[in-house]
N, C-alpha and C positions, 0 to 999 in steps of 0.2 A: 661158375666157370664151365661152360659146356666143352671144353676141350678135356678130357679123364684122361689119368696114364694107371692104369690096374684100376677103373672103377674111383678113382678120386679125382675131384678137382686140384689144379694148383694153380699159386701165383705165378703172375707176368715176370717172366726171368729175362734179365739182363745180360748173359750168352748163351750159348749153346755148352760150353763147359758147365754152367752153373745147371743147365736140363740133364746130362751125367751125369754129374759129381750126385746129383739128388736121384738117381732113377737109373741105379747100375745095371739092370734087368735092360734098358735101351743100349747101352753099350755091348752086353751081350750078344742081345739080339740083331745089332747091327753087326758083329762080329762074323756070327753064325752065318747072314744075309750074304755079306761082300764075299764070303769065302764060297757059298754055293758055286758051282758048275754055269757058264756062259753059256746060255743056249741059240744059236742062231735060229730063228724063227724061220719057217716054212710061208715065202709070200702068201701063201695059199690060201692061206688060213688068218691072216693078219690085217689088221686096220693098221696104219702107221700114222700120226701123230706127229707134226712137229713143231718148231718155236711156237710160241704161242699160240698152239691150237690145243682145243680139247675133243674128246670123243667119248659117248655114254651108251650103254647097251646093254640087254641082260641076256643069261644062259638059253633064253628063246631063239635068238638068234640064229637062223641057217648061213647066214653069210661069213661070218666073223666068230672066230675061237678064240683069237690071241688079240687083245690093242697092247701096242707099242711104239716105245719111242727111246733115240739115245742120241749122241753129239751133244751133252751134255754135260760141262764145265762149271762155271759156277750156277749154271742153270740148274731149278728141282725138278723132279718129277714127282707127280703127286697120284696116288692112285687112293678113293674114295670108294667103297661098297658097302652095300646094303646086303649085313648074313641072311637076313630073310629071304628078301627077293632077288637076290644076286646081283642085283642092276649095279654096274660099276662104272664108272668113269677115270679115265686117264686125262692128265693135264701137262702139259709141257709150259713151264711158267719161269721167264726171266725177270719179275722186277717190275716188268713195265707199269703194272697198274694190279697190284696184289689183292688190295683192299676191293678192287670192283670184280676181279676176277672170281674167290673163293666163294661167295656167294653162288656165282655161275655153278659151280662144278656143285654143291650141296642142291641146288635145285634140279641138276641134270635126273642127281642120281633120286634123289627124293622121289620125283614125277613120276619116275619108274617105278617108283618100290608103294604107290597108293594105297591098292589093294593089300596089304603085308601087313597085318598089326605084329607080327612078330621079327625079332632079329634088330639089329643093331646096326651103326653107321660106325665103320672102322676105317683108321686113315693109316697109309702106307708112304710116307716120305725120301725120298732119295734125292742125291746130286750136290753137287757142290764139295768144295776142298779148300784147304788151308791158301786160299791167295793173297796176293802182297794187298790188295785193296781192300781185303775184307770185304768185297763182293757179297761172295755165299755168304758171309755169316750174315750180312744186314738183310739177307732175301730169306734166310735161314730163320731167323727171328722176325720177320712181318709175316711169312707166311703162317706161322704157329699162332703170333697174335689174331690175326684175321681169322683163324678157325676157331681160336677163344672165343669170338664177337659173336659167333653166329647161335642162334636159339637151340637149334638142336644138339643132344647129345652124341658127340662126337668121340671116337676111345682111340686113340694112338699106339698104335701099334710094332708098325716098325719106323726107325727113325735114323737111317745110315747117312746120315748130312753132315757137311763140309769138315769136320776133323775125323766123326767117323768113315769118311770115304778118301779117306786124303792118304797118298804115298809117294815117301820122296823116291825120284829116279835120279841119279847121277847129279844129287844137289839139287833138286829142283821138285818142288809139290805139285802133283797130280789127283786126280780122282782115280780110286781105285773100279770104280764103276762108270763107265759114263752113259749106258741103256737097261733100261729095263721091260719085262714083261709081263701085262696078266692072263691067264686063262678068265674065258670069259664063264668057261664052263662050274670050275673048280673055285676061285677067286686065288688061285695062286699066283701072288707074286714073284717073279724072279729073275736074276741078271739076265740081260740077253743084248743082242747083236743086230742087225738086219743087211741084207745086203739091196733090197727092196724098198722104198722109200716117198714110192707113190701111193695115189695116182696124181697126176699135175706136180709132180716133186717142186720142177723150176715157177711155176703160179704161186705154189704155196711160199715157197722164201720168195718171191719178191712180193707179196702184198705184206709175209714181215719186214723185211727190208726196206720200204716205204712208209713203213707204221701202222700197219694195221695191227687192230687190237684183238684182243682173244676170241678168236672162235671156233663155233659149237660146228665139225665139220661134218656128222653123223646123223643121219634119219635112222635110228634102230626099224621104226614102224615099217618102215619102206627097203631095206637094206642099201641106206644110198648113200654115197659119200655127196656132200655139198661144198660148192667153192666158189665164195664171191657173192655180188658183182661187188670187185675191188674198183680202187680208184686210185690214180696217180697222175702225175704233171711229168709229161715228156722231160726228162733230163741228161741232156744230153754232155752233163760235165763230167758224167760218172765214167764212161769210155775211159776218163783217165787210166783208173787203177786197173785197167785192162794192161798196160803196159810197166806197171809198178813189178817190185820184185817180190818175193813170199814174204821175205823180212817186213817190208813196208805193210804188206797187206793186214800180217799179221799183228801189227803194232798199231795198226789205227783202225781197224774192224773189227776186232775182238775185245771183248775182256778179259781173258786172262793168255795172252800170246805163246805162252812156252806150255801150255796145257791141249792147245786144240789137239783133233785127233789128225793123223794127216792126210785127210782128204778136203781139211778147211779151205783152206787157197782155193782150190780149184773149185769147190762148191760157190762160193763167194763169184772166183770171175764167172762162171756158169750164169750166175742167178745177175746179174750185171749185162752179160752178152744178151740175156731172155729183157731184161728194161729198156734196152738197146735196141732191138727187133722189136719189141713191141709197146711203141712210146706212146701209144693210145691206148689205155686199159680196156674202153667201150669195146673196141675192136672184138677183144675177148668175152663179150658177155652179151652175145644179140638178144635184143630187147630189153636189157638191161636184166635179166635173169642168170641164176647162179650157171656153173659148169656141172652137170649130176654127172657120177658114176656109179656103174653096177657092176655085180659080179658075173662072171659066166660061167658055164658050166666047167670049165678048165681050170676058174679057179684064179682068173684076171679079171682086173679094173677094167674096163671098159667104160667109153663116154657115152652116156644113154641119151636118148635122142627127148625134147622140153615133152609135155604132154599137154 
């Protein structure tokens, strides 16, 4: 069982109460996790991450200090690194296709870490909460399964998901975390915030929004964010929910409705108004090439010109 919790293997557990109940040290440690200090990240310094995207990079890095990512429900956040080589990767994973994605994120950071015979492959899991559909728990349990699967030796670390991260407000179960962050430098994980959420924020939720599947948005080599060439079919039924109220929006574009944070609605009609303006995805991707961005000296995305 390549997935260790203190250097041992264990059996395939049937919830996340039965991964507790046998492994009090994770409940701890998730204790200790949710209650650290919120840090709002510094753009400056940060790769941001979202739905179904991942990002991988080591302490080499001039461009990037912090990846991160949060809006985060019954979605995990998965953070993967290499104690040797520091190479770590972030993943923002809802469910969509678990089994084909965790592989992704164990090669990101691997390729990174070659040269390193020494140090370990450590996994850091967050997100997810006590929801009525039991959402987080069935994404809670494929993701742990999935990283059982893989060859490598994998040691689990922190593990604050869906009961460990859950708190009632006024009757009602929440995530007690819904972002987090790693130093690219240190590999420290920790709660965090962002108020920054680019570059291409409205391109990246609409190619999730349309189904695209996980991807890898970071050249570490090059310091360059990557985006696309997406693909979608003009639809123009969607304009609907442009005139919907928040309750509706909420109840049929979410998973867990009385959880989001609330800038949902409006991120949702944002990324809708952007499918609407722009009903040819080609449009965005001349020659059929991704969208790059670089950093500048100030410390912004920029869109770098193809080469």
């Amino acid at each position: 069982m390549p997935l260790l919790i203190q250097n041992r293997g264990f059996d395939r557990i049937s919830s996340t109460a039965e991964l507790f109940d046998k492994n009090p040290h994770l409940q701890e440690n998730a204790r200790t996790f949710r209650s650290k200090p919120l840090v709002d990240v510094d753009p400056k310094c940060l790769l941001y991450v979202q739905q179904r995207e991942f990002a991988a990079t080591t302490p080499a890095d001039n461009c990037v200090s912090v990846i991160g990512s949060d809006d985060a429900t019954t979605c995990h956040l998965v953070v993967l690194r290499h104690t040797g080589s520091g190479a770590v990767c972030l993943a923002h994973c809802d469910g969509s296709s678990t089994w084909s994605e965790v592989p992704l994120l164990v090669k990101a950071v691997t390729s990174l870490s070659t040269v390193c015979k020494e140090g370990r492959l450590e996994l850091h899991l967050v997100g997810g909460f006590n929801d009525d559909s039991k959402t987080s728990h069935k994404l809670s349990l494929n993701i742990l399964a999935a990283f059982q699967k893989q060859k490598e030796d994998i040691h689990l670390e922190t593990c604050c998901i869906t009961e460990m991260n859950d708190i009632v407000v006024d009757g009602r179960h929440k995530p007690v975390l819904y972002g987090i962050g790693v130093n690219v430098k240190t590999g420290e994980v920790f709660p965090a915030s962002f108020t920054y959420k680019g570059p291409a924020e409205e391109l990246r939720s609409a190619r999730t929004f349309t189904g695209g599947q996980m991807a890898d948005i970071y050249d570490s080599s090059k310091g360059l964010v990557k985006i696309g060439p997406c693909k979608w079919s003009p639809n123009l039924d969607i304009a609907f929910w442009l005139s919907q109220n928040d309750d509706t929006i909420l109840k049929y574009l979410s998973t867990s409705p009385m959880a989001e944070p609330p800038h949902f609605v409006q991120h949702m009609k944002s990324t809708i108004q952007f499918l609407l303006e722009h009903p040819d995805s080609d449009s965005l991707f001349p020659g059929g090439q991704p969208q790059l961005y670089h950093r500048t000296e100030r410390g912004d995305w920029e869109r770098a010109s193809q080469s």
